[in-house]
ROVEXKOL-308307 format. One record per residue (C-alpha): residue number from 0; residue in one letter; z, y, x. Coordinates in nm, 4 decimals, m for minus. Example, Ala and Ser with C-alpha at 12.3 -4.5 7.8 and 13.67 -1.06 7.14 Angstrom:
2
{resi=0 | resn=A | up=0.7800 | north=m0.4500 | east=1.2300}
{resi=1 | resn=S | up=0.7140 | north=m0.1060 | east=1.3670}
END
This chain:
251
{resi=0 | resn=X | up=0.0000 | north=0.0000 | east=0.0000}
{resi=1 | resn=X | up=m0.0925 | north=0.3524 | east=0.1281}
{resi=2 | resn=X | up=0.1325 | north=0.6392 | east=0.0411}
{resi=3 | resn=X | up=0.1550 | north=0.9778 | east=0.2177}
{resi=4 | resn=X | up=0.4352 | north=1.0262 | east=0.4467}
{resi=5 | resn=X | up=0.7384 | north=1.1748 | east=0.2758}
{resi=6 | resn=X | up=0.7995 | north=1.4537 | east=0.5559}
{resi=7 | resn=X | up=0.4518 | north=1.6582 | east=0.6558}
{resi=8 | resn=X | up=0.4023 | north=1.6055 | east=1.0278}
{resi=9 | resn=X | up=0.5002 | north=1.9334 | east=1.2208}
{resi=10 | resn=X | up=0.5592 | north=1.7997 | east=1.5683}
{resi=11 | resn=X | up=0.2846 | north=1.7519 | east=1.8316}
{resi=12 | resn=X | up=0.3465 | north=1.5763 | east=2.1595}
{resi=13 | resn=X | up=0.0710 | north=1.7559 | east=2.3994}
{resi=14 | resn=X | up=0.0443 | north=1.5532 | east=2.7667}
{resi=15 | resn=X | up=m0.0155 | north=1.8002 | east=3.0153}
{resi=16 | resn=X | up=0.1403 | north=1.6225 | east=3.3735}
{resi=17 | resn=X | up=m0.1869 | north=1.4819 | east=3.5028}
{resi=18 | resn=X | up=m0.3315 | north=1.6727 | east=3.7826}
{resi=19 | resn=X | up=m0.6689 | north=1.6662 | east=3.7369}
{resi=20 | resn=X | up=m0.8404 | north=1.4638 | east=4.0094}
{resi=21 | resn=X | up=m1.1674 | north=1.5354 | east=3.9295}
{resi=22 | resn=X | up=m1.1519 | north=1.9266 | east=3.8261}
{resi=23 | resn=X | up=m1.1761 | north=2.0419 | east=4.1745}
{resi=24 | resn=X | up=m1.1376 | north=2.4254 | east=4.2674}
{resi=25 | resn=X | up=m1.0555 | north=2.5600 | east=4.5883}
{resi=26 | resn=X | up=m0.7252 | north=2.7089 | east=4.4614}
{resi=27 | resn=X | up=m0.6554 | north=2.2825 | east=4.3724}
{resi=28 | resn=X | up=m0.4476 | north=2.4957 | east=4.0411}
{resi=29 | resn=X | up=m0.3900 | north=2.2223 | east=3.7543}
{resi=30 | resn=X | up=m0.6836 | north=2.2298 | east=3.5237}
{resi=31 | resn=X | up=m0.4971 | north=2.3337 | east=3.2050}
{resi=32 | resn=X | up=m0.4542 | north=2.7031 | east=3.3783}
{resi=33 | resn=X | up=m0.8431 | north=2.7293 | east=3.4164}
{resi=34 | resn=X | up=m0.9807 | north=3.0017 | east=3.1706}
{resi=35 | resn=X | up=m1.1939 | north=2.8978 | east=2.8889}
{resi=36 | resn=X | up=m1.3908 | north=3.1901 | east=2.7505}
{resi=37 | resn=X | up=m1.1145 | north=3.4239 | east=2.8780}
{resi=38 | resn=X | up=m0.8111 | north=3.1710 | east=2.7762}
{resi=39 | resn=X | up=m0.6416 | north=2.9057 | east=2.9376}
{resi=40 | resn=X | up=m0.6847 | north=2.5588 | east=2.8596}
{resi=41 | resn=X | up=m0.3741 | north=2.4633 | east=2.7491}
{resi=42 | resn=X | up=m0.3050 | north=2.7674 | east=2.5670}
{resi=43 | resn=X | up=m0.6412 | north=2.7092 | east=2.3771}
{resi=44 | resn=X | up=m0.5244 | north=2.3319 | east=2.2745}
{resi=45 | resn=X | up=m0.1740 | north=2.4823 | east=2.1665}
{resi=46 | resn=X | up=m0.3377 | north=2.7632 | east=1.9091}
{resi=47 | resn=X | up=m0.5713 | north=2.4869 | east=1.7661}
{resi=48 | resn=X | up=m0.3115 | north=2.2645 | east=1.6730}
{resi=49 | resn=X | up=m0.1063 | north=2.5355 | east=1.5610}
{resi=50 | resn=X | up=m0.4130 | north=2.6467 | east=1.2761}
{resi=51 | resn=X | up=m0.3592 | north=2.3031 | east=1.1538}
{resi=52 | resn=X | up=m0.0134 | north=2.3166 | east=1.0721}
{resi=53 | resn=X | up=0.1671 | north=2.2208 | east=1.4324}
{resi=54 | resn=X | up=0.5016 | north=2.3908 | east=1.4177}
{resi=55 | resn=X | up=0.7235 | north=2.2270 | east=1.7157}
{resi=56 | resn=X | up=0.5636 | north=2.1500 | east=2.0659}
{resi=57 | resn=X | up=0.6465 | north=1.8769 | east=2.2720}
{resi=58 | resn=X | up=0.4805 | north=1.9751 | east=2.6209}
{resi=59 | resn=X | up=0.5000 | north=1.7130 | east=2.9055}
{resi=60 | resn=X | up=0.4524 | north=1.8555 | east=3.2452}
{resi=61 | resn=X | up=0.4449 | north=1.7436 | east=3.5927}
{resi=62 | resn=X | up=0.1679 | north=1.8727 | east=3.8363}
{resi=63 | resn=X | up=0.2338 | north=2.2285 | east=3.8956}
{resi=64 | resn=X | up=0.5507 | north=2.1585 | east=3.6826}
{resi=65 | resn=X | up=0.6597 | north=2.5457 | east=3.6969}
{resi=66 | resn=X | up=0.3369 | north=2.7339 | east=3.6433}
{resi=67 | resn=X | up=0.2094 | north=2.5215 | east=3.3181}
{resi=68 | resn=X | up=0.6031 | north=2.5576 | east=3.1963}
{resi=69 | resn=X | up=0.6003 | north=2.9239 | east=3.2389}
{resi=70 | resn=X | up=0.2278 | north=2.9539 | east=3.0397}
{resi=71 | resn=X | up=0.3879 | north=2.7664 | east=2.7341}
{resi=72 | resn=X | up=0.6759 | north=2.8929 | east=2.7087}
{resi=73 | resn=X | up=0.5377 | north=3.2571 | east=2.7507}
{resi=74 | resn=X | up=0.1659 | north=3.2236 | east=2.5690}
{resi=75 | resn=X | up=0.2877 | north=2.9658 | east=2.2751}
{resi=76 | resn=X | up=0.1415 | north=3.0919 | east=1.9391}
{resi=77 | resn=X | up=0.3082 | north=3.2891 | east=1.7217}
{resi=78 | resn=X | up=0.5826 | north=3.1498 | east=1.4752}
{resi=79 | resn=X | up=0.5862 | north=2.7785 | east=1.6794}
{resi=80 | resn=X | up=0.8153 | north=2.6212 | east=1.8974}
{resi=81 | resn=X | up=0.7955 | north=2.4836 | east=2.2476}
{resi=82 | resn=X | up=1.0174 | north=2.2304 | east=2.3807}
{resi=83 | resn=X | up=0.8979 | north=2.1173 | east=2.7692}
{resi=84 | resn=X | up=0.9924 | north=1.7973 | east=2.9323}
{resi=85 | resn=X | up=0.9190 | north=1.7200 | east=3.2678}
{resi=86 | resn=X | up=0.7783 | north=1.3668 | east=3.3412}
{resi=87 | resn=X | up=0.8840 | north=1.2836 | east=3.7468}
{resi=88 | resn=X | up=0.6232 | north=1.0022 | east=3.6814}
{resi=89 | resn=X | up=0.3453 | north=1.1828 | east=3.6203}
{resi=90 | resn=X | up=0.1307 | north=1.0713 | east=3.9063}
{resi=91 | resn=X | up=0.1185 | north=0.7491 | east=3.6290}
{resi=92 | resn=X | up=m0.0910 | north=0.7012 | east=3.3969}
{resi=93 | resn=X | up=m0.0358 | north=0.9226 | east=3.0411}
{resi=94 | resn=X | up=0.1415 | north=0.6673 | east=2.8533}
{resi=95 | resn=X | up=0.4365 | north=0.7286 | east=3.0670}
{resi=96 | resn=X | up=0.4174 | north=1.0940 | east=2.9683}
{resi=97 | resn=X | up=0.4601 | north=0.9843 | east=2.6065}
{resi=98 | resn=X | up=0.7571 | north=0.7839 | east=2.6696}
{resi=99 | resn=X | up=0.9492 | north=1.1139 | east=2.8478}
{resi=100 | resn=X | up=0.9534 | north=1.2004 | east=2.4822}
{resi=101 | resn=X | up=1.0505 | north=0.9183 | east=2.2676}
{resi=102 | resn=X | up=1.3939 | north=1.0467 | east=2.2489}
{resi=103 | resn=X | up=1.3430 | north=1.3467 | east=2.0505}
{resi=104 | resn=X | up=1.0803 | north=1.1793 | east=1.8491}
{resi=105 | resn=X | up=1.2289 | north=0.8305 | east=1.7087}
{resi=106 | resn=X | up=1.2652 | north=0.9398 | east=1.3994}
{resi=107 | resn=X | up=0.9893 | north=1.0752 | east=1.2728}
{resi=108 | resn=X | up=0.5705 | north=1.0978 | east=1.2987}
{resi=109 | resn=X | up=0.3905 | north=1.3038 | east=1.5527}
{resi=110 | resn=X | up=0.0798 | north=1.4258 | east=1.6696}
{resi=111 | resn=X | up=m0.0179 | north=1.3480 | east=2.0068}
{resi=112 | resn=X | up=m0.2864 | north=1.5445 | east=2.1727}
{resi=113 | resn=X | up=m0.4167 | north=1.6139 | east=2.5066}
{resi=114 | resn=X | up=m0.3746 | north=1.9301 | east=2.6991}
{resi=115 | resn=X | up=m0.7005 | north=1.8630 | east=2.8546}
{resi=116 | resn=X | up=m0.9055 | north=1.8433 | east=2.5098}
{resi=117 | resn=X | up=m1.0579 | north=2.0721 | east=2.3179}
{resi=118 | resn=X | up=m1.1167 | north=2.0108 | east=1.9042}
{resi=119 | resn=X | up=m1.1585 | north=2.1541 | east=1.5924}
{resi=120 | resn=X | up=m0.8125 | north=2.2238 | east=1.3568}
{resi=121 | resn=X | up=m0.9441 | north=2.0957 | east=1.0629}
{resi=122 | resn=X | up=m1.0122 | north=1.7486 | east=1.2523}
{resi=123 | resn=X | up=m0.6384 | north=1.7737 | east=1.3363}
{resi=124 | resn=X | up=m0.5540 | north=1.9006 | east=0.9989}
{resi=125 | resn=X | up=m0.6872 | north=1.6077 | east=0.7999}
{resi=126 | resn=X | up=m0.4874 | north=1.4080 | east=1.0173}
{resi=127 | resn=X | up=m0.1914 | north=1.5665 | east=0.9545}
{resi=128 | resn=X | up=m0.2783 | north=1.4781 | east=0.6016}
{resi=129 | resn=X | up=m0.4326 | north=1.1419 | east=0.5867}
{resi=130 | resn=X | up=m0.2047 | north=0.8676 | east=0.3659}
{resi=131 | resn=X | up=m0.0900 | north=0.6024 | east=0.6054}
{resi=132 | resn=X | up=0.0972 | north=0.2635 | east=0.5360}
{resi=133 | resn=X | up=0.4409 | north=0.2171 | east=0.7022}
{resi=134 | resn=X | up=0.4415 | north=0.1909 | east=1.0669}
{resi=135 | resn=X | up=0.0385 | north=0.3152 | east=1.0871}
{resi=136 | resn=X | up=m0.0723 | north=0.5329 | east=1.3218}
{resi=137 | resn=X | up=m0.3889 | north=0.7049 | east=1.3186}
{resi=138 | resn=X | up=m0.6804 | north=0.8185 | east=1.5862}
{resi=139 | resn=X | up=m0.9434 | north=1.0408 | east=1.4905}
{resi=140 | resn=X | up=m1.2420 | north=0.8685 | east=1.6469}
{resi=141 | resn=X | up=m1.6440 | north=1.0058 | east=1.7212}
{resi=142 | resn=X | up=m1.8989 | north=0.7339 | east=1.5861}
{resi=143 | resn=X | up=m2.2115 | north=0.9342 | east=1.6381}
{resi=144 | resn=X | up=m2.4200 | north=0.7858 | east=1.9244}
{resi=145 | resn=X | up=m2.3241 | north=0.9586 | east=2.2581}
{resi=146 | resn=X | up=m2.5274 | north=1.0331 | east=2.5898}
{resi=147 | resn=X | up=m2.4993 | north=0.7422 | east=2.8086}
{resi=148 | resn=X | up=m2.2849 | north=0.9554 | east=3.1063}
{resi=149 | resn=X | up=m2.0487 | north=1.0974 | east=2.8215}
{resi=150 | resn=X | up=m1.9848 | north=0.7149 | east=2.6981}
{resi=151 | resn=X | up=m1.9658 | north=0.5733 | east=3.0679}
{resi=152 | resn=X | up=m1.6603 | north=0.8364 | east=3.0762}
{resi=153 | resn=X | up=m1.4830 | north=0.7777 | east=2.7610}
{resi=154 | resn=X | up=m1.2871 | north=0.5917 | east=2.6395}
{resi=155 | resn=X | up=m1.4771 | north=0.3741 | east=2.3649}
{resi=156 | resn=X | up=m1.3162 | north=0.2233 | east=2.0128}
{resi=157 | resn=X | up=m1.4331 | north=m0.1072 | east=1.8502}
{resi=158 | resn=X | up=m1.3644 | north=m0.1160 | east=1.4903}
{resi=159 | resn=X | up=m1.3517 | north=m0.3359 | east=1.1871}
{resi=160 | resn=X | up=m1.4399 | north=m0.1007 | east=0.9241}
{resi=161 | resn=X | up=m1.1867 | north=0.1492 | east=0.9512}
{resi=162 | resn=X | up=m0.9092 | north=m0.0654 | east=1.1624}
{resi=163 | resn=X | up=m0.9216 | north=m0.0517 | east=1.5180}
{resi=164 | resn=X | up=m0.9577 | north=m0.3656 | east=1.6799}
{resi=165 | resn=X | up=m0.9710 | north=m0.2521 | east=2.0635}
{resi=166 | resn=X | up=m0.9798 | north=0.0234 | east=2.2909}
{resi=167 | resn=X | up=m1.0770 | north=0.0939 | east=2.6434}
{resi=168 | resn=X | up=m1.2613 | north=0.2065 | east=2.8821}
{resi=169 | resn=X | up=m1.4087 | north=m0.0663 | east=3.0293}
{resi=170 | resn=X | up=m1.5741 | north=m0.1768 | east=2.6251}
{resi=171 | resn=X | up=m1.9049 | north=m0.2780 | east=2.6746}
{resi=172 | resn=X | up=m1.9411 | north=m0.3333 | east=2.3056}
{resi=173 | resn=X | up=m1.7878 | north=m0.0613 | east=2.0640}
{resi=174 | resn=X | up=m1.8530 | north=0.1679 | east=1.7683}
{resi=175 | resn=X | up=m1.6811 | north=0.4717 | east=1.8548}
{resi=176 | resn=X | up=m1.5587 | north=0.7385 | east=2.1094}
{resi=177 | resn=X | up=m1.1695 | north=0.8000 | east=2.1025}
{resi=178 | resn=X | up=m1.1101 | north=1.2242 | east=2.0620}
{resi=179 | resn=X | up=m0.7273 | north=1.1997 | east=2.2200}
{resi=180 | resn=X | up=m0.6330 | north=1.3264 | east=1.8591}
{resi=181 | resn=X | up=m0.3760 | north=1.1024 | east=1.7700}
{resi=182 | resn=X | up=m0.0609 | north=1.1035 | east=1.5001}
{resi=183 | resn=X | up=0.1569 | north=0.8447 | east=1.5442}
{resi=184 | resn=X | up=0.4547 | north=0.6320 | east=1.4123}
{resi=185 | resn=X | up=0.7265 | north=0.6083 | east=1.6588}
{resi=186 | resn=X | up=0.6766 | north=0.2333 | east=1.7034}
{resi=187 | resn=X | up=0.4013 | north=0.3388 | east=1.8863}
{resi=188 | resn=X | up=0.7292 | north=0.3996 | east=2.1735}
{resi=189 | resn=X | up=0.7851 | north=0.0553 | east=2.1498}
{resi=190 | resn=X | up=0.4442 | north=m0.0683 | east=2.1954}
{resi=191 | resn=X | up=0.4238 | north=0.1641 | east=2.5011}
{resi=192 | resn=X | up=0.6833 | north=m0.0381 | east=2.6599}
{resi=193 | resn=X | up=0.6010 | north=m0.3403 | east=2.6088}
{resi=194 | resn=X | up=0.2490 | north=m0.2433 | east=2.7401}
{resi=195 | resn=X | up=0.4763 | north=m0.0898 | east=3.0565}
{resi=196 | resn=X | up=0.6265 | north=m0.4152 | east=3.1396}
{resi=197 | resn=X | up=0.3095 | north=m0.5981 | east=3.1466}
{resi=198 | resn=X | up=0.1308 | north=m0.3294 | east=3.4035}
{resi=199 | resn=X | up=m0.0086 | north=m0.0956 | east=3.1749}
{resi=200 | resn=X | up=0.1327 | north=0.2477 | east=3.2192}
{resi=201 | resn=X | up=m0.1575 | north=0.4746 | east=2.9741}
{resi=202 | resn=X | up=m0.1811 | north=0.5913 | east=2.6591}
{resi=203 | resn=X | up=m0.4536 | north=0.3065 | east=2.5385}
{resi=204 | resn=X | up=m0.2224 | north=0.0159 | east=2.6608}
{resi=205 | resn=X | up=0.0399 | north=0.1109 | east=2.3893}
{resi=206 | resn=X | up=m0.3017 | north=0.1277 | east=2.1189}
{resi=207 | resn=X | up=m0.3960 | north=m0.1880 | east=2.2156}
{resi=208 | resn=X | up=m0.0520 | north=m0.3657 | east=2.1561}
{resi=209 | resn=X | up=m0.0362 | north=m0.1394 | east=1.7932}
{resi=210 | resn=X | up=m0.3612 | north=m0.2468 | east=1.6920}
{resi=211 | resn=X | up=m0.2875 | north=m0.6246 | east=1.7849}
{resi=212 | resn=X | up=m0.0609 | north=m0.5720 | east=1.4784}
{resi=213 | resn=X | up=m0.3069 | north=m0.4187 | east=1.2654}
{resi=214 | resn=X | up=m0.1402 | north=m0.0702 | east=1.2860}
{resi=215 | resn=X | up=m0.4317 | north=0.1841 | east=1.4430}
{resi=216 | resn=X | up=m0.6486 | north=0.3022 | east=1.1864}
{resi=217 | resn=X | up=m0.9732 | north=0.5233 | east=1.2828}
{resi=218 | resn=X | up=m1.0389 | north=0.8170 | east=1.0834}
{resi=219 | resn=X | up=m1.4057 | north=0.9704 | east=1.1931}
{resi=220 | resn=X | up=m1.4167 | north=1.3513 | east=1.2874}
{resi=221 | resn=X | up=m1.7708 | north=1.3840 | east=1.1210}
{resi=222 | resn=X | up=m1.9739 | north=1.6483 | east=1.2729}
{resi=223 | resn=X | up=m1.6837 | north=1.7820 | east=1.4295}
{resi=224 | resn=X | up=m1.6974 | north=1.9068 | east=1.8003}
{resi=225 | resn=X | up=m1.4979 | north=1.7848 | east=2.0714}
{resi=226 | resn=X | up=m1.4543 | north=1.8287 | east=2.4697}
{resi=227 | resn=X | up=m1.2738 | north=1.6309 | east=2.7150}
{resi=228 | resn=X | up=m1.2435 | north=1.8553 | east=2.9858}
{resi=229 | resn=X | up=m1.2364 | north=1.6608 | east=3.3323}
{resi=230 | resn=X | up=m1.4923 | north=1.8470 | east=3.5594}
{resi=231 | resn=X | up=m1.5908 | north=2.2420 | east=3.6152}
{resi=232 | resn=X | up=m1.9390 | north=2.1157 | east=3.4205}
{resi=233 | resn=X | up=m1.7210 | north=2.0072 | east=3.1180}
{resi=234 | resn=X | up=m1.5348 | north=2.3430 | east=3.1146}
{resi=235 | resn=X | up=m1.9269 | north=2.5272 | east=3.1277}
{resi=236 | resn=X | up=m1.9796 | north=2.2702 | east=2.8394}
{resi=237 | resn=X | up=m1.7382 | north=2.3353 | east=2.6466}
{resi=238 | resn=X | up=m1.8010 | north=2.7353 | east=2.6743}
{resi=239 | resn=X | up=m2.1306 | north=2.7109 | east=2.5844}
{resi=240 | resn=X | up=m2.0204 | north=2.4975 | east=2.2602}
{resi=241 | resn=X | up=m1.7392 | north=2.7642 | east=2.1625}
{resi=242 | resn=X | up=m1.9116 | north=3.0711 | east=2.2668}
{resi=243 | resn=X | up=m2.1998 | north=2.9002 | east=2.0167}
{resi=244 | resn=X | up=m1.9394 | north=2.8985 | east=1.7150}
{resi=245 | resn=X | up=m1.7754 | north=3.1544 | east=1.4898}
{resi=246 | resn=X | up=m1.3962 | north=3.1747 | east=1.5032}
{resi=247 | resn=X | up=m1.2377 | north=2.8949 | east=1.3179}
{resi=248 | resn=X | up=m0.9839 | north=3.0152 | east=1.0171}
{resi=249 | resn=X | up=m0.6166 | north=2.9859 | east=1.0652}
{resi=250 | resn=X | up=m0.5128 | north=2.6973 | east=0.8304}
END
């Protein structure tokens, strides 16, 4: 049975420790500072969620700890809160980022996003807003055919009609491109763990054991637009697609 969840989802945990291996600048200054369009990064992915009803931010640091914590804290948008956690394992993979968290967040559902993507609110809005069954968790997930050097770098998404089935990289066969927008169930902690203790430190490991148990639905972001922002050329990309679009409405 699907019902929507009793308590609208306010909270957002945004993963911003990595340090950006492949977004090289002579300054070496953590991606998520890097203007877009006149704007950093981070602060960009903070003001999106917050037009789709984010309240309460969750921000896991750990490359260039001090100078992302002081661009949260000062730049957050208006009316929203911005708790920051720092992750001493954050030369890990991301999943260990989300566990830094799980304290705060047992309780109740989240959004999890990455400080390194860009989207559109209302993709994150109707996932704020999408009925779930207990314990589901939901990823918002591109099945539009992609480039062949955009797939090669995501991370793909098999399904079985709308219930994901597996999720990885390394899929040779799948249906769809995983966004990074995410709003989870706090078992998802749990599953994170368990895929800890068998080697797997990221974000998908924890998926993989949640959708083992039938509990990741996909919900597909349409013709929405999307960046993952891991080189200089996917910051120019991502200009060019904003600088393209009028200014989205605050939700």
């Amino acid at each position: 049975m699907i019902s929507v969840p009793p308590v609208p989802v306010r909270d957002a945990v945004v993963l911003a420790a990595g340090n950006g291996d492949r977004f090289q600048t002579s300054s070496h200054q953590s991606k998520l500072l890097q203007p877009v369009l006149g704007r950093p990064l981070i602060l960009r992915t903070l003001q999106t969620a917050a037009d789709a009803g984010i309240s309460t931010f969750h921000v896991v640091v750990g490359y260039q700890s001090g100078a992302v914590r002081d661009i949260v804290t000062k730049g957050a948008p208006g009316g929203t809160a911005v708790h920051v956690t720092y992750n001493p394992e954050w030369h890990l993979e991301n999943g260990v980022s989300v566990l830094a968290v799980a304290e705060s967040l047992r309780r109740r559902r989240f959004a999890l996003l990455m400080g390194d993507h860009l989207f559109e609110s209302r993709v994150l809005s109707r996932l704020l807003r999408t009925p779930v069954r207990a314990r589901e968790s939901l990823l918002a997930v591109d099945t539009r055919h992609a480039a062949t050097e955009m797939a090669a770098e995501a991370t793909k998404v098999r399904l079985d009609g709308d219930r994901i089935t597996a999720i990885g990289k390394t899929l040779t066969t799948y249906d769809a491109l995983d966004t990074g927008l995410f709003v989870c169930d706090p078992v998802l902690f749990d599953a994170l763990r368990l895929a800890r203790h068998a080697g797997d430190t990221t974000v998908s490991g924890g998926i993989r054991q949640l959708a083992a148990r039938r509990l990741m639905r996909a919900v597909d972001v349409g013709g929405a637009t999307w960046c993952d922002i891991d080189t200089i050329a996917d910051l120019e990309t991502a200009e060019d697609l904003l600088g393209s679009q009028p200014e989205p409405e605050v939700a």
